[in-house]
C-alpha positions, -999 to +999 in steps of 0.1 A: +000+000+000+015+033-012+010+066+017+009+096-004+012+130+003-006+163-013+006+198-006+012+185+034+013+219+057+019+219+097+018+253+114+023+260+152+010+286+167+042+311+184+051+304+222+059+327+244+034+357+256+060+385+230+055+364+205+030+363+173+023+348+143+033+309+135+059+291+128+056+264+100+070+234+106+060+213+073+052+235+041+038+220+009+055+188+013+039+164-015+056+125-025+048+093-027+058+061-005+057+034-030+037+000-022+062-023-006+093-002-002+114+011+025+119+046+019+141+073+042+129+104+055+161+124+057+173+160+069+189+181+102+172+180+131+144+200+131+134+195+096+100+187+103+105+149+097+088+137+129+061+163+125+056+143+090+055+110+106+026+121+132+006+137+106+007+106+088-001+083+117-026+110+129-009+125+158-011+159+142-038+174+124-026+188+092-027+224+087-035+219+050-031+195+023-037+158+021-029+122+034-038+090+010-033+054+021-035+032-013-056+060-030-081+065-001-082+100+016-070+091+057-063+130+066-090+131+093-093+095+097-089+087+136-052+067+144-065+038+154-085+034+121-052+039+103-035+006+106-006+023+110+024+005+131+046+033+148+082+032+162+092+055+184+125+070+194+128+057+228+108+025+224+080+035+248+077+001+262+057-002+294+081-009+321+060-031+346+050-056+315+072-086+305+079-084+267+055-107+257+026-085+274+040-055+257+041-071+219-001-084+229-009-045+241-022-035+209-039-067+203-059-066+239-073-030+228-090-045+198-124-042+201-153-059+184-151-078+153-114-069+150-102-082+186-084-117+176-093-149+203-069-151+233-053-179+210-048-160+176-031-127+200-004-154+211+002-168+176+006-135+164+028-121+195+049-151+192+049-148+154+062-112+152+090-121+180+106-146+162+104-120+132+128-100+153+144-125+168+133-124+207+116-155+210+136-162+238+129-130+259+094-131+262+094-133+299+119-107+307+108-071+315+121-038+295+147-030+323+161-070+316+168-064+278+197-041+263+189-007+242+184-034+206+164-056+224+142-034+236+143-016+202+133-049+186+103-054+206+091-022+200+090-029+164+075-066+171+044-044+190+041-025+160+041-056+138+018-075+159-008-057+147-002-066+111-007-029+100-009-012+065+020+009+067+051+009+093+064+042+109+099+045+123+109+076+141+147+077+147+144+042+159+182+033+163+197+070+177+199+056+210+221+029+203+257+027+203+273+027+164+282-010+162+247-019+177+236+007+153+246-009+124+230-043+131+197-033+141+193-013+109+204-049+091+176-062+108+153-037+101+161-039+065+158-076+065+121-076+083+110-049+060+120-070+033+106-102+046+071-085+054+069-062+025+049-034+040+056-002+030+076+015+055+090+054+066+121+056+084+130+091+096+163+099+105+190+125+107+220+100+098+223+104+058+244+072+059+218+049+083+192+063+057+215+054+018+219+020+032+187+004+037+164+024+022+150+020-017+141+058-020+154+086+002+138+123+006+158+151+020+140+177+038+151+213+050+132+240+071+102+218+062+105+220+026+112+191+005+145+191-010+155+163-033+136+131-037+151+098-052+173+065-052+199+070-029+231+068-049+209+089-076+203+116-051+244+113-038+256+111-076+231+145-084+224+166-058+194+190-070+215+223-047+243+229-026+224+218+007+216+185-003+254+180-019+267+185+016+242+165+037+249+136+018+284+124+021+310+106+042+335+121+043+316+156+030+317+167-003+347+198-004+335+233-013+350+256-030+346+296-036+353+292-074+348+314-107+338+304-141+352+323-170+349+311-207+341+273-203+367+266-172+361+268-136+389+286-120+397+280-084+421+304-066+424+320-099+440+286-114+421+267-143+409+236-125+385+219-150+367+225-180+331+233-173+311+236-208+282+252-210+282+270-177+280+305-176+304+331-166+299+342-127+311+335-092+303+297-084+303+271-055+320+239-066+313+209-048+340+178-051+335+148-037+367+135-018+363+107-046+367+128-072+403+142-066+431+120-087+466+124-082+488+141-104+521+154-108+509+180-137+475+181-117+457+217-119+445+223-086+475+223-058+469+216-025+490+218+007+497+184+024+488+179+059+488+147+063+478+113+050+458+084+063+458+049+056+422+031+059+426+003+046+412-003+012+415+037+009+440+062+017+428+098+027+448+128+017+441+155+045+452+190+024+446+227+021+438+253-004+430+290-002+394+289-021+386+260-001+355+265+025+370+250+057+405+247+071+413+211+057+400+192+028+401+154+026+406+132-013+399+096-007+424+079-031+434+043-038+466+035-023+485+026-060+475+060-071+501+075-050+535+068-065+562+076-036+563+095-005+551+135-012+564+162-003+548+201+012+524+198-018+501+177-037+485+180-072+454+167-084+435+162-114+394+162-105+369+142-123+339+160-141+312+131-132+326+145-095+324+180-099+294+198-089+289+236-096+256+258-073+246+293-080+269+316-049+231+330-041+210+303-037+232+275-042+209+261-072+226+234-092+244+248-125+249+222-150+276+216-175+286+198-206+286+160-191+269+162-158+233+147-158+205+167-172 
C-alpha cells in the first residue's frame, strides 16, 4: 500500500506571551511512499521529519493538504483506524510488563469484530517475536533487555498488529554505532521479509542510503530532493543537499567560471562547458580528486591516512571552505612518498557547480541533465 502526500502543511501557533504569528514546521511537502518499499525520511534535526510522521499516523492534524493510504483520503481518519504501526524514538515500552505482554498490548485493545481470540493474540505475538528475533525474551521485562532488544520489541508491538504501513521515528539513535549498524540490518531484513511499505525518519544520511530503496531530503520543512539514494548522492538538486549527503563531506570551494573553465584560486581547475560566466560554489566529492604530478589544482599536504582499502589525503587550499579538505584515493595511485604539496587532477562526473546565491545546481557539458 503506497501513503501519499498532497501539498502536506503543519503550522504551530508562536510560544511565548512577546511572540506572534506561527511558525511552520512542514510547508507544501507532497511525494509518494511506494507500495512495498522502505523509503528514508532524511534531513537536520528540526526539519520537520517527525512532525511528518505524526501527521501521517494521525498525531497531528494537518494544517493543509492531504494524506492517501493506497488512494483513499486518511487526513481526518482517527489513528487507530489507520492501521498504522509506529516506532518510536525511545521505544515506549511499558516498564512493569514482560515483553510478551508489551508485543499483545495493541492486540488486547482491539475491540469488536477486529479483537483476535486469546489464542490467535499469542500466535501472532509469538509470530512477530521470532520476526525479530526475541523469542527467547518473552518473559523478561524492558529493564532486563539491552537498548536493541528493547528496540526490537518495539517494532514486534508495531508488527503484531499486522498494519498497512510501518512508521519508524529515529528508531536506532539511542544505540551505540556497532549496535547501530546491526539493528538497521535487521530492520532492513524484516522490512523486506514482510513487504509493508515503511518510513524511516532519521537524521543520519548514511543509516538512511543504506537500507532504504528511495530517500527524501527535507530542510526547514521543505522538500529538497527526492530519489534513489546513490541517484540523489551522484546529483544533488543544490548545494544543501550535496553536503548532507556524504561521508567524508563533499569539499566546497569559492570558485569562478570564465569562458568554459572553472577557476579556483584564480588557477584553471576543470573544463566546465556550457556553464556561464559568474562566481560559483564547486562541490568535489573527496572521490573525485586523482593524483597528479601536472594536476591543476595544488593543495598543501597535511597529512595522509591509511584506511585500509583507501587512503585519505588530508590537504589545504585558499578557495577551499574549511580549514582542511580530505581526497579519498586508492593507495596505488600515490606513486612515492610527497612532499609540502600535492597536485590533483578532478573528475567532471565528480564535480558539482551551485549558483553563490541560492546555491541552485548549475549544470555543465557531461553532468546529468
Amino acid at each position: 500500500m503506497n501513503i501519499e502526500l498532497q501539498g502536506l502543511t503543519k503550522r504551530f501557533p508562536a510560544r511565548g506571551r512577546k511572540a506572534k504569528g506561527e511558525t511552520t514546521a512542514v510547508q507544501d511537502l507532497t511525494f509518494t511512499v511506494p507500495d512495498g518499499k522502505l523509503v528514508g525520511l532524511l534531513g537536520p534535526s528540526g526539519c520537520g521529519k517527525s512532525t511528518t510522521l505524526n501527521m501521517i499516523c494521525g498525531l497531528e492534524t494537518p494544517t493543509a493538504g492531504k494524506i492517501f493510504f493506497g488512494g483513499e483520503e486518511v487526513t481526518a481518519l482517527p489513528p487507530e483506524l489507520r492501521g498504522v504501526g509506529m516506532v518510536f524514538q525511545n521505544y515506549a515500552l511499558y516498564p512493569h510488563l514482560t515483553v510478551l505482554q508489551n508485543i499483545l498490548f495493541p492486540l488486547e485493545n482491539l475491540k469488536g469484530a477486529a479483537r483476535p481470540t486469546r489464542q490467535q493474540m499469542r500466535d501472532r505475538a509469538l509470530e512477530a517475536a521470532k520476526l525479530v528475533q526475541i523469542e527467547e525474551l518473552l518473559d523478561r521485562r524492558p529493564k532486563e533487555l539491552s537498548g536493541g532488544q528493547q528496540q526490537r520489541v518495539a517494532i514486534a508491538r508495531a508488527l503484531v498488529k499486522e498494519p498497512r504501513v510501518l512508521l519508524l521515528d529515529e528508531p536506532l539513535s539511542n544505540l551505540d554505532a556497532r549496535l547501530r549498524l546491526q539493528t538497521r540490518e535487521e530492520i532492513c531484513k524484516i522490512q523486506k521479509k514482510t513487504g509493508i511499505t515503511t518510513l524511516f525518519v532519521t537524521h543520519d544520511q548514511e543509516e538512511a542510503m543504506s537500507i532504504s530503496d528511495f530517500i527524501v531530503v527535507m530542510k526547514d520543512g521543505v522538500l529538497m530532493q527526492q530519489g534513489a539514494p546513490q541517484q540523489v548522492y551522484d546529483d544533488p538538486a543544490n548545494l544543501f543537499v550535496a553536503k548532507f549527503l556524504g561521508t567524508p563531506p563533499i569539499n566546497v570551494f569559492a570558485g569562478e567560471v570564465k569562458s568554459g573553465t572553472l577557476l579556483l584560486a584564480g588557477q584553471k581547475a576543470l573544463a566546465v562547458p556550457g556553464a556561464p560566466d559568474g562566481e560559483v560554489w564547486a562541490g568535489v566529492r573527496p572521490e573525485g580528486f586523482v593524483p597528479a604530478a601536472d594536476g591543476p589544482v595544488e593543495c598543501g599536504l597535511n597529512r595522509v591516512e591509511v584506511l585500509g582499502r583507501d587512503t585519505s589525503i588530508v590537504c589545504t587550499h585558499p578557495a577551499c571552505q574549511a580549514d582542511t579538505l580530505r581526497a579519498v584515493v586508492r593507495p596505488e595511485q600515490l606513486s612515492g612518498p610527497m612532499g609540502s604539496a600535492v597536485r590533483f587532477a578532478l573528475k567532471p562526473e565528480k564535480v558539482f557547480l551551485f549558483d553563490r546565491a541560492a546555491g541552485q545546481r548549475i549544470r555543465f557539458g557531461g553532468t546529468t541533465a
